[in-house]
C-alpha positions as CSV (number, residue, x, y, z in Angstrom):
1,X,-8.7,-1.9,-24.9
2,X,-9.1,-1.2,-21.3
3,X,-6.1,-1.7,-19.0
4,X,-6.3,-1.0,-15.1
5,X,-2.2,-1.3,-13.9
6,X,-0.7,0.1,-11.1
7,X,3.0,0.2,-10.1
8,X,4.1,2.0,-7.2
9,X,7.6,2.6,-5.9
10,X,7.8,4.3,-2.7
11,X,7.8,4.4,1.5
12,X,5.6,3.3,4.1
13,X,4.5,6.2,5.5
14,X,2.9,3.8,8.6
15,X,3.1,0.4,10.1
16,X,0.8,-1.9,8.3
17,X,-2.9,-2.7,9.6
18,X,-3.4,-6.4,9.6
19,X,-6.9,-7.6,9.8
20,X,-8.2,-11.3,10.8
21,X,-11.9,-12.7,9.2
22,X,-13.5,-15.0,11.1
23,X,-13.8,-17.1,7.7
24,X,-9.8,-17.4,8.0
25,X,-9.3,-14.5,5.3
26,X,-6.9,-11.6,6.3
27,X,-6.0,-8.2,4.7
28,X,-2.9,-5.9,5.3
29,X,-3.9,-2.2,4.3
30,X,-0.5,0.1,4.1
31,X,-0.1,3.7,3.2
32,X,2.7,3.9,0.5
33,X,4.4,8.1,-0.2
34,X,4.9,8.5,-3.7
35,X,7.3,11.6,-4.2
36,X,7.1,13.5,-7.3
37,X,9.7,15.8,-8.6
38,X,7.7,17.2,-12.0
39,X,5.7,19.2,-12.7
40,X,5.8,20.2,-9.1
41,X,7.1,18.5,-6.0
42,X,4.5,16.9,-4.2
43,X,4.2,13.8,-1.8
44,X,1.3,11.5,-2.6
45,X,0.1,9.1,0.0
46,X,-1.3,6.0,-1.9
47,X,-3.8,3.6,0.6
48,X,-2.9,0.0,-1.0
49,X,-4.9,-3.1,0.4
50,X,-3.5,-6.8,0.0
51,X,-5.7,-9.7,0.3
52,X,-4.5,-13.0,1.9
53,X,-0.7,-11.8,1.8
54,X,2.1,-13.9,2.7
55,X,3.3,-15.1,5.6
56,X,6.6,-13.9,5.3
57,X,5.8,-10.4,4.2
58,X,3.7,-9.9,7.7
59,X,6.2,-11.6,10.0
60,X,8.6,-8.5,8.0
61,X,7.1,-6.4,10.3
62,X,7.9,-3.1,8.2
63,X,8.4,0.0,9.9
64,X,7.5,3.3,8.4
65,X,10.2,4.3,6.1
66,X,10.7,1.3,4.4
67,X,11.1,1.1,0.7
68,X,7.7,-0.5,-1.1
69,X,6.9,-1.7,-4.4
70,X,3.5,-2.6,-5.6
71,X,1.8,-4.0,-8.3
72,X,-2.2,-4.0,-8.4
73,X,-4.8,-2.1,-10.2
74,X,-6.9,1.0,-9.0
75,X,-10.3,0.1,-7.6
76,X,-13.1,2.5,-6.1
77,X,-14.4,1.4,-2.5
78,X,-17.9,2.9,-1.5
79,X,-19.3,2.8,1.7
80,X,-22.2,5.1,3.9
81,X,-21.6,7.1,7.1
82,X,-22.6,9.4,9.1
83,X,-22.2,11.9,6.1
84,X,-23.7,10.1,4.1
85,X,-22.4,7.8,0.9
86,X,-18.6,8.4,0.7
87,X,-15.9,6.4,-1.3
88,X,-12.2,6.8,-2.0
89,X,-9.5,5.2,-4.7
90,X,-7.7,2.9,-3.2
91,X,-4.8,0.8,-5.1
92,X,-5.6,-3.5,-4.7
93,X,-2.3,-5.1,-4.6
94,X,-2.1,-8.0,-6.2
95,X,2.3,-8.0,-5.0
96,X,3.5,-6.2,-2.1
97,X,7.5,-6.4,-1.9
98,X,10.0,-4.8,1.0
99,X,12.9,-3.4,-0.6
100,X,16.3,-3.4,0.9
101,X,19.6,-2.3,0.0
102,X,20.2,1.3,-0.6
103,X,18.2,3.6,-0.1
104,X,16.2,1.4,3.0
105,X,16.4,2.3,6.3
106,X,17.7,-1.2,6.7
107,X,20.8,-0.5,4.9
108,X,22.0,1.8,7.4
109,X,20.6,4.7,5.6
């Protein structure tokens, strides 16, 4: 059995990019940091994408710094440039929520 699950925990390491379609579609892209303790410490900076998201979750306006969690699966995106073909792993959200409470930078942290 095959099973393609992602759950991240972890910051926004920007403020989110918001895009319009002119066929009424819209797509937030955010960068989430992943911080690893073992086997080495590392930061990992995760690109997630989230189709048609809620209203209330852009009107959040999160700043970098803010506590994520996401829940998607991992999907290759390919695409040609000036380099030629390129393509990158990206994370497609299918739940994008803004923690609060400790730990946030909106809990006085």
């Amino acid at each position: 059995m095959d099973l393609n699950l992602v759950v991240l925990g972890g910051r926004l390491a920007a403020p989110p990019e918001i895009r319009q379609f002119e066929q009424g579609g819209r797509l937030a892209r955010y960068l989430v940091t992943v911080r690893s303790e073992e086997p080495h410490r590392r930061v990992d900076v995760v690109p997630v994408v989230l189709w048609d998201p809620p209203d209330d979750l852009l009107d959040a306006e999160p700043a970098p710094g803010r506590s994520v969690w996401v829940a998607g699966a991992v999907q290759r995106r390919f695409w040609s440039g000036p380099e030629g073909r390129r393509s990158r792993l990206e994370v497609v959200a299918e739940q994008v929520c803004l923690r609060s409470g400790p730990g946030s930078p909106e809990a006085g942290e």
